[in-house]
C-alpha positions in Angstrom: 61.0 128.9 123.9 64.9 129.5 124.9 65.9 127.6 128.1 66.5 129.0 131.0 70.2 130.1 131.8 69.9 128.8 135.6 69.5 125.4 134.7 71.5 123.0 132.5 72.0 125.2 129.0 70.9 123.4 125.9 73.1 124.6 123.1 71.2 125.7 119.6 71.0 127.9 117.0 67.9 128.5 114.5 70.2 129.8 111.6 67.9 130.0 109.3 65.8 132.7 111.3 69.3 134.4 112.1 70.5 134.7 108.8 67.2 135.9 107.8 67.2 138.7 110.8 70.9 139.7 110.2 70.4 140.0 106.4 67.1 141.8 106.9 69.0 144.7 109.7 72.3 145.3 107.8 72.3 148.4 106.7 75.0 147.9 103.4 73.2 145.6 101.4 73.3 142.1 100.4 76.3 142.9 97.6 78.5 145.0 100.3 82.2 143.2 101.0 81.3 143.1 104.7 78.1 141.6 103.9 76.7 138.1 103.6 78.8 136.8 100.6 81.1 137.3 103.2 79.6 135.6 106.1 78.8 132.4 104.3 82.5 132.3 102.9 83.6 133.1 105.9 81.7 130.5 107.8 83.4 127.8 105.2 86.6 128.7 106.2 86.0 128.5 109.5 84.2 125.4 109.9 87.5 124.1 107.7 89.8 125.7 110.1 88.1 124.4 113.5 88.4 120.7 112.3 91.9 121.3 112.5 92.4 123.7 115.5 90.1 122.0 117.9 87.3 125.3 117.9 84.5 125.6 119.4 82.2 125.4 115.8 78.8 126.9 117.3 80.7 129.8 118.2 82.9 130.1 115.2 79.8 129.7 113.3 78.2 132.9 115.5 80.7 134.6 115.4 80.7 134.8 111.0 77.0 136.2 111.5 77.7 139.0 114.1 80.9 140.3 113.7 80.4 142.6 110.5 76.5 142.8 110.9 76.5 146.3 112.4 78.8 147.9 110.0 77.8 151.7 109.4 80.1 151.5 106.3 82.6 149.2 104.5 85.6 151.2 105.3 87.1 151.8 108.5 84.3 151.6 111.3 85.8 151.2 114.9 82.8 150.6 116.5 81.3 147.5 114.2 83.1 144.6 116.3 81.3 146.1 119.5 78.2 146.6 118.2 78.0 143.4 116.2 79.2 142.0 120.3 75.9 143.6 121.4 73.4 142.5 118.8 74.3 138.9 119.6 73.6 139.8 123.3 70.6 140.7 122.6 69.6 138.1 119.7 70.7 135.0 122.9 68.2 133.7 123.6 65.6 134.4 120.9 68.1 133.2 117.9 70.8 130.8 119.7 71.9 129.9 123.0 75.3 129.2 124.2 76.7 128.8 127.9 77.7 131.8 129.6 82.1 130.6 129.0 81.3 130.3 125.0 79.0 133.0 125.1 81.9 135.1 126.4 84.2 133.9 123.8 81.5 134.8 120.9 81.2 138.7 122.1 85.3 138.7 122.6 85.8 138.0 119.2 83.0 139.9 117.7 84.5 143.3 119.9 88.3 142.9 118.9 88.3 140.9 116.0 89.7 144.3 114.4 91.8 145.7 117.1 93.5 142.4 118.2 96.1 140.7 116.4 96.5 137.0 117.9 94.7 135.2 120.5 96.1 132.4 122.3 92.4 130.6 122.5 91.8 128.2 119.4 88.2 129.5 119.3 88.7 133.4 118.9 92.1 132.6 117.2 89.7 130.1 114.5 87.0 133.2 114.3 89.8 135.7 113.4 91.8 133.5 111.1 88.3 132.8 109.5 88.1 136.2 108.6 91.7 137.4 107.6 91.3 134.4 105.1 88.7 136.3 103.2 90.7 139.7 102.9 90.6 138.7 99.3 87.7 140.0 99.1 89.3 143.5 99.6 92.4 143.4 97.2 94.1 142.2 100.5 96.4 138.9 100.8 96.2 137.2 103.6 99.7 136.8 105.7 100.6 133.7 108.3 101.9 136.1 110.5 98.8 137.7 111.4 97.2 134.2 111.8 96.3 132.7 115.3 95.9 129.7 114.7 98.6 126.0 112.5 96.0 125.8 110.5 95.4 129.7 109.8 99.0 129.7 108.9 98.7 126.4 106.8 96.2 128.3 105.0 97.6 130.8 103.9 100.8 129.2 103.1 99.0 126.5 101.2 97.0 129.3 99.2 100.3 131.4 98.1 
């Protein structure tokens, strides 16, 4: 049973059961380049990158599950960062818990993850770097000057 918000939050996540619900509602397949190939690669970067930029990892590591997990399509979809914001409202709780400050941070970088550029917060600058790292994926390379974060910069400088 989750814990109740009013009193001290116990941090958690049951991953396996997310992964598995997240998987089982994305609509694009297991093999689609917004799908979870790219979450778990993702998530590797980003666990790398927070070691380095002082990240919150829980979140980071939300974050890679929601973010593209409502995508209607693999190319431009302006809604999928929102969306992907409010299936992790609904999924606290039931699949993870965070305090109300990182859960804030979690549906922030889910909702602009595409419409942002740079965020000043290591946490939402780690989740975006995380996922510029992987434009790979898409014939894109990745550039330092759309990176948030030393060591999303370092990464991409040390991958060139």
């Amino acid at each position: 049973m989750a814990p109740d918000r009013k009193t001290k939050t116990t941090r958690w996540c049951d991953f396996d059961r997310l992964e598995e619900a997240l998987a089982r509602q994305f609509s694009l397949g297991q093999h689609s380049v917004h799908g979870p190939d790219h979450w778990r690669r993702v998530e590797k970067i980003g666990l790398r990158l927070a070691k380095h930029s002082g990240a919150d990892e829980l979140v980071v590591r939300l974050f890679v599950w929601f973010h593209d997990s409502c995508r209607l399509n693999d190319g431009t979809d302006p809604g999928h960062g929102q969306r992907g914001a409010e299936l992790a409202a609904r999924c606290r709780g039931t699949l993870y818990e965070l305090e109300d400050e990182a859960f804030a941070l979690l549906v922030y970088a889910c909702a602009w993850h595409t419409k942002r550029v740079h965020s000043k917060d290591a946490t939402i600058g780690t989740c975006w770097d995380a996922d510029r790292l992987d434009l790979g994926r898409v014939g894109k390379v990745p550039e330092a000057r759309f990176m948030s974060t030393n060591a999303g910069s370092a990464a991409v400088e040390y991958s060139l």
